[in-house]
N, C-alpha and C positions, 0 to 999 in steps of 0.2 A: 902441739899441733892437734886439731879435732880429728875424730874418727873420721868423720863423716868429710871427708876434703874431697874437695871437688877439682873436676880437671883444671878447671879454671882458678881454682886457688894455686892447685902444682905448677902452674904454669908463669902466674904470680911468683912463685916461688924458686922459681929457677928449674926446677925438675926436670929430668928428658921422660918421655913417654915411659918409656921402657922402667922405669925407676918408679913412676907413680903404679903401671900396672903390676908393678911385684910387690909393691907394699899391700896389696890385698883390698885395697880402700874400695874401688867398685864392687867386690863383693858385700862387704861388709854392707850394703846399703842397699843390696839389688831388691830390686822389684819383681826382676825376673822369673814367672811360674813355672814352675818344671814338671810333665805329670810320670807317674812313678812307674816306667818303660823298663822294657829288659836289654842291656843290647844287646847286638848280636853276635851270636858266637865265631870268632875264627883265629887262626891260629896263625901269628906274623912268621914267616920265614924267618929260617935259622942264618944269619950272620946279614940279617936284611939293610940296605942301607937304598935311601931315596932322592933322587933330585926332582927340585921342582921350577918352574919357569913361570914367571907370573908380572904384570905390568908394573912397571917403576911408581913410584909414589909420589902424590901431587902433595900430602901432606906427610911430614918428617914422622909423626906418630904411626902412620900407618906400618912403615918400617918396620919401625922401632920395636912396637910391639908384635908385630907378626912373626918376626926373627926369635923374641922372648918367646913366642910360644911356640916353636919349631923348639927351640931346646930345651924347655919344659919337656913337649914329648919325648926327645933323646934320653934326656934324664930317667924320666920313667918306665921307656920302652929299651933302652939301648940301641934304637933305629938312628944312624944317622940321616943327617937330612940336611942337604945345600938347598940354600932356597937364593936364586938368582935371580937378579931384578930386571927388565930391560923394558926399554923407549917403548911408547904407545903405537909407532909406528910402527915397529920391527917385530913387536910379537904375533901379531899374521903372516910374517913371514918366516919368523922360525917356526912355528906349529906348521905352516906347512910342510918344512925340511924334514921336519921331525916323523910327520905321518909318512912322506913320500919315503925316506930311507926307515923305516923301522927302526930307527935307533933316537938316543939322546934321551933326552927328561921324561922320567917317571909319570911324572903329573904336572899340566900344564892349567894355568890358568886364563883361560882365554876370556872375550869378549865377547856377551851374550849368545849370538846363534852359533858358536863356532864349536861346540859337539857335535851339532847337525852336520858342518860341513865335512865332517870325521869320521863320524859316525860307525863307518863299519873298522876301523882301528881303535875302538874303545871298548873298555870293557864295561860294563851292568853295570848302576850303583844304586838297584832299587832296594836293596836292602839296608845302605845308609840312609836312603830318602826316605824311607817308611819308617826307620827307629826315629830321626828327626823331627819328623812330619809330627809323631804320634806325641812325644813328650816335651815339645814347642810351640804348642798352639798351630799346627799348620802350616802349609809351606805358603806364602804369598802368591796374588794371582799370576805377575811377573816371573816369580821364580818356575814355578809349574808350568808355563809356557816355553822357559829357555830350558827348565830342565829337564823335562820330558819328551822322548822323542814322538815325533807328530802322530797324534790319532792314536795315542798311545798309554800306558801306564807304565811305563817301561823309561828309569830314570837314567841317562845319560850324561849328564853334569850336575854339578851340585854348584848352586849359583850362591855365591858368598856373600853378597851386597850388591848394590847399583847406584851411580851417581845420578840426581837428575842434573839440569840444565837449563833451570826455570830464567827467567831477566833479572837479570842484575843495574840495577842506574842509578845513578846522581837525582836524590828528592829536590836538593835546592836548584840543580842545574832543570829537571823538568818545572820547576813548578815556575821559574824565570821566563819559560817559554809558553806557562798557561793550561800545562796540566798536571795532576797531585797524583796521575800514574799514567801504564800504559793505555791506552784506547784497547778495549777488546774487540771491537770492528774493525777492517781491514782500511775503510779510507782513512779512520781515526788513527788508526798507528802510523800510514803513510805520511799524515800532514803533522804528527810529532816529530817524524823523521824528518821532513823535509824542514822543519823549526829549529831543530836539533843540528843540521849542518849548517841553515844562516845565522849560528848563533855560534859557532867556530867550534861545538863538542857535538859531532858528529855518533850517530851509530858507528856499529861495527862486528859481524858475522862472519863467520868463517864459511869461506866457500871451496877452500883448497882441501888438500885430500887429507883431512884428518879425521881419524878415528873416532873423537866425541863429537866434537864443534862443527865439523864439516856435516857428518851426516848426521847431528843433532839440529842441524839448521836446516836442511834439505826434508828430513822428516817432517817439521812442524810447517812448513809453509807446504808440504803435501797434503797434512792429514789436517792442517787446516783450511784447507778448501775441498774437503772428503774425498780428495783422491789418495790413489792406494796401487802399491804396487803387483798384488793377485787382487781376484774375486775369494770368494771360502772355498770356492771349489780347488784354487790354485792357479786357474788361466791369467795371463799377462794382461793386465789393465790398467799399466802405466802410462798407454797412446791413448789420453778420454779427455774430454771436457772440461772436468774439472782439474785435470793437469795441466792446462796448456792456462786457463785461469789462473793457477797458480804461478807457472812462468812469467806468464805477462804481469803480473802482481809484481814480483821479483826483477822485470825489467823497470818497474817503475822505481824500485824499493831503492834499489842499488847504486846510484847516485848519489841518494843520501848519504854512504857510507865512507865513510876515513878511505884514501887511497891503499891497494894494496892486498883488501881482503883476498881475491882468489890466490894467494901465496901462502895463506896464512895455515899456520897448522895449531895443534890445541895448548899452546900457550899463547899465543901473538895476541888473543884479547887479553888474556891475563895482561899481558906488558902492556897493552894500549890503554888500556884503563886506569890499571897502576901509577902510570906516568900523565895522565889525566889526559892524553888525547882523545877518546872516548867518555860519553858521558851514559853510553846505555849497551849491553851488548847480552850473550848468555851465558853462564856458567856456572861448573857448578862451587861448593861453598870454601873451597878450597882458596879464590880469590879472596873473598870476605874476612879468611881467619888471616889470610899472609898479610892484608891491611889492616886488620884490628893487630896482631900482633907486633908490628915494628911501629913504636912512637911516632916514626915519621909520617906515617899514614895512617893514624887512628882515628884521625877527624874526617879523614875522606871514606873511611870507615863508618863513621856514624853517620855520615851524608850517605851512606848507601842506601838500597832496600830491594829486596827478592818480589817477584810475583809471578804466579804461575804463568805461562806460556799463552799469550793472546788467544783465543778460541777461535776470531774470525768467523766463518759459517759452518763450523764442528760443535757437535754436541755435548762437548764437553773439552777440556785443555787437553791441546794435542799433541802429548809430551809422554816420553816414556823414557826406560832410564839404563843407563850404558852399564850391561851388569858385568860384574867377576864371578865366570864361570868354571869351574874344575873340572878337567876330563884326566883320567884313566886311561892310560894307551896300553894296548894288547902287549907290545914287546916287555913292559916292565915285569924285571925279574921277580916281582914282589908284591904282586897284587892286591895280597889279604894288607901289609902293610899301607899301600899307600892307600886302600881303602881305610885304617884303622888311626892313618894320620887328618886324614880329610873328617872324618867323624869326632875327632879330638878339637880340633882347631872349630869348629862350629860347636861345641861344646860349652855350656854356659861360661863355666871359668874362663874360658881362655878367649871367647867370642865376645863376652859382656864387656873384659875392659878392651878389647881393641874397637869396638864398635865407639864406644864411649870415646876412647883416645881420638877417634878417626873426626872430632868434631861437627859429627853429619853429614861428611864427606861422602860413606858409604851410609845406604839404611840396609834396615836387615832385610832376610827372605823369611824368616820363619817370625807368625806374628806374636807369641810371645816378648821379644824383644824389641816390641813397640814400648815396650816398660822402663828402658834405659834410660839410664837419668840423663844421655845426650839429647834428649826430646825436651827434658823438662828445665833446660837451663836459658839460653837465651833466644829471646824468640824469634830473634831473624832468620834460626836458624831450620825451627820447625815446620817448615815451609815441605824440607825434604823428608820428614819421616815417612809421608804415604806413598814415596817414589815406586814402590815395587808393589801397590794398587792398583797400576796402572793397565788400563786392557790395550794398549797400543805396544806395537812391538816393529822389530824391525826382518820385514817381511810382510809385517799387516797388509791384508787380511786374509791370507792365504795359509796352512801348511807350512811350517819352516821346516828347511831341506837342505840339502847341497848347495843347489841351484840358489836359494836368497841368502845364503852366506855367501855363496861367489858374488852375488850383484853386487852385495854391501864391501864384499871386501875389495873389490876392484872399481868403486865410487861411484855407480851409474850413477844412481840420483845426484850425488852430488856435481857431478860433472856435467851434469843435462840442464843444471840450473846457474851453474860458472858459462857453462859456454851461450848461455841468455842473457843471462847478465851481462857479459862482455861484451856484446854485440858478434858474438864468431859464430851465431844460428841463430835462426827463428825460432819462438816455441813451438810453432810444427814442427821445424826439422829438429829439430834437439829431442822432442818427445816421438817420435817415430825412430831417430837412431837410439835411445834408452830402451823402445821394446824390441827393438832390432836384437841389440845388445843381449838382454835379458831373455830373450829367446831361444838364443843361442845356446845359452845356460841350461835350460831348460830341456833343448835336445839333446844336449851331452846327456845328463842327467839319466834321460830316458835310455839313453845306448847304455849305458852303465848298470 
């Protein structure tokens, strides 16, 4: 067997994640620049043990190896550590539970803004964010937006990765219908759309209340017609112009699409696609490697191909990336540890090969780790290295707070473009109840 093996060879080869990343192979070959930092000093608690709560796995590697490296740490530190996995759905609701009763998991990994919405139950973690920052190349534009609290230098999560959510389609099924990609103009993707359903492989977008796909789809038909849910100042200016644009866009769009969507949550395109009911939808790369890997679906596999997210009349592709953020909650009896397990696990050893395993599932936040040879293998895949480049975020373009994790976590947008779609509102009335909504939010906020 060569040194130098690649995931893709281990993979060839029968390996589980967990087995390639202990044979040392990613090191052995890293790219990864390290500059020569001190850490920081603190001292774990005597008989310290940690739980942590973190979203379930779309790819088997991510597991795999992320569990290796929880007990790596044990090894080393004598820290135990449960590291428990659960539904995409449910983890905004258990971090709820968790803050409201001060009790439960150590360290939670939540979904992008959701420090903010926590915020005063966390403790500091800008003393891991400044040793990383310093011997990593820097923290990514995305990670410093989700991991620092607003208007601040003051780090509140430590953002692990982030998946994008770019288009995924069938090259032979568009190019049947007369085009070699998507249209970046908005009538130009409507009339691929509308091709795409007389041709019996239809679109297909999640408009239902999930976590990635839902308000991954509600953001880019926001932010690509430049509406936004604050101004910078932070005032509500989701009732504008350009949202109601966006809606009526979205009344047109929505026919095109496979029966079904507003029920859908963040697998149902994966299965529609899979199962070739769909020939065009978004996600991220987790679908592409479950079709390249099983025989049966390896040629619809190679029929595939990624591209960034339509621009429409945005200045750039209006996509940003669902990240894995870590917070710190105040009751945990052990805080120097679970800061000292969270600075381990983003630590090159143990970051390098799970990044790698994760087959560009996750990118990094720190740009050092643009160097992984998960960037330099196949190229469908590097699409997502620059995911956490991205200057959109969820909240754009305001101040992330309480208030824009409540919207995100209770669907506004998403709900405001399901109930357009469906015909159960007008885009007035749906965008006048969204800032209704969100206003509300926003008053709590301030009584608070």
């Amino acid at each position: 067997m060569r040194n130098d093996i690649t995931r893709r060879d281990a993979l060839a080869l029968g390996l589980s994640a967990a087995t390639f990343a202990a044979t040392g192979a990613a090191a052995q070959t890293s790219n990864i620049k390290a500059a020569d930092v001190a850490a920081p000093k603190r001292e774990i608690e005597k008989g310290a043990s940690l739980r942590m709560l973190r979203p379930v796995r779309f790819v088997q590697a991510d597991e795999d190896v992320f569990r290796a490296n929880a007990a790596k740490f044990t090894k080393e530190t004598g820290v135990e550590v449960k590291v428990d996995f659960v539904g995409w759905e449910d983890i905004n609701q258990q971090t709820a539970v968790t803050s409201n009763s001060g009790a439960g998991p150590d360290i939670i990994i939540g979904f992008s803004d959701a420090p903010h919405i926590y915020v005063d139950k966390l403790i500091e973690l800008t003393d891991v964010a400044d040793y990383l920052g310093k011997k990593y190349g820097g923290w990514q534009t995305l990670a410093k937006t989700y991991g620092k609290k607003a208007k601040s230098d003051t780090w509140i999560g430590l953002p692990f990765g982030a998946t994008a959510g770019p288009l995924i389609y069938r090259k032979s099924i568009l190019k049947s219908v007369g085009f070699d990609k998507a249209p970046e103009d908005a009538a130009g993707f409507l009339d691929l759309c509308k091709k795409l359903q007389q041709a019996g492989k239809p679109a297909g977008f999640a408009l239902g209340n999930a976590v990635g796909d839902g308000n991954g789809f509600a953001d880019w038909m926001m932010w690509a017609h430049n509406a936004a849910l604050l101004d910078e100042e932070g005032n509500v200016t989701i009732n504008s112009k350009e949202t109601i644009a966006a809606l009526n866009f979205v009344k047109q769009l929505y026919p095109t699409f496979i029966a079904g969507t507003p029920s859908w949550n963040d697998v149902s395109n994966n299965r529609a696609y899979s199962s070739q009911e769909i020939a065009l939808t978004a996600n991220g790369v987790s679908l592409y490697f479950s079709l390249k890997n099983d025989p049966a679906t390896a040629a619809l596999a190679e029929d595939s191909e990624h591209q960034l997210l339509p621009k429409f009349f945005a200045p750039a592709p209006p996509m940003s990336g669902l990240t894995l953020n870590a917070m710190v909650f105040k009751h945990s009896p052990c805080p120097n540890a679970a800061k000292a397990f969270l600075q381990f696990m983003l630590e090159k050893e143990q970051y390098e090969p799970w990044l790698n395993a994760n087959s560009g599932y996750w990118s990094q936040p720190l740009a050092a780790y643009a160097d992984a040879a998960v960037w330099s293998g196949d190229p469908k895949v590097a699409i997502f290295k620059n995911t956490m480049n991205n200057g959109y975020y969820a909240g754009y373009k305001g101040p992330i707070s309480t208030a824009t994790g409540a919207v995100r976590a209770d669907y506004v947008t998403v709900q405001m473009f399901a109930s357009v779609a469906t015909g159960a509102a007008t885009p007035e009335a749906a965008a006048a109840e969204a800032e209704q909504r969100c206003k509300r939010y926003f008053r709590r906020q301030r009584k608070d």
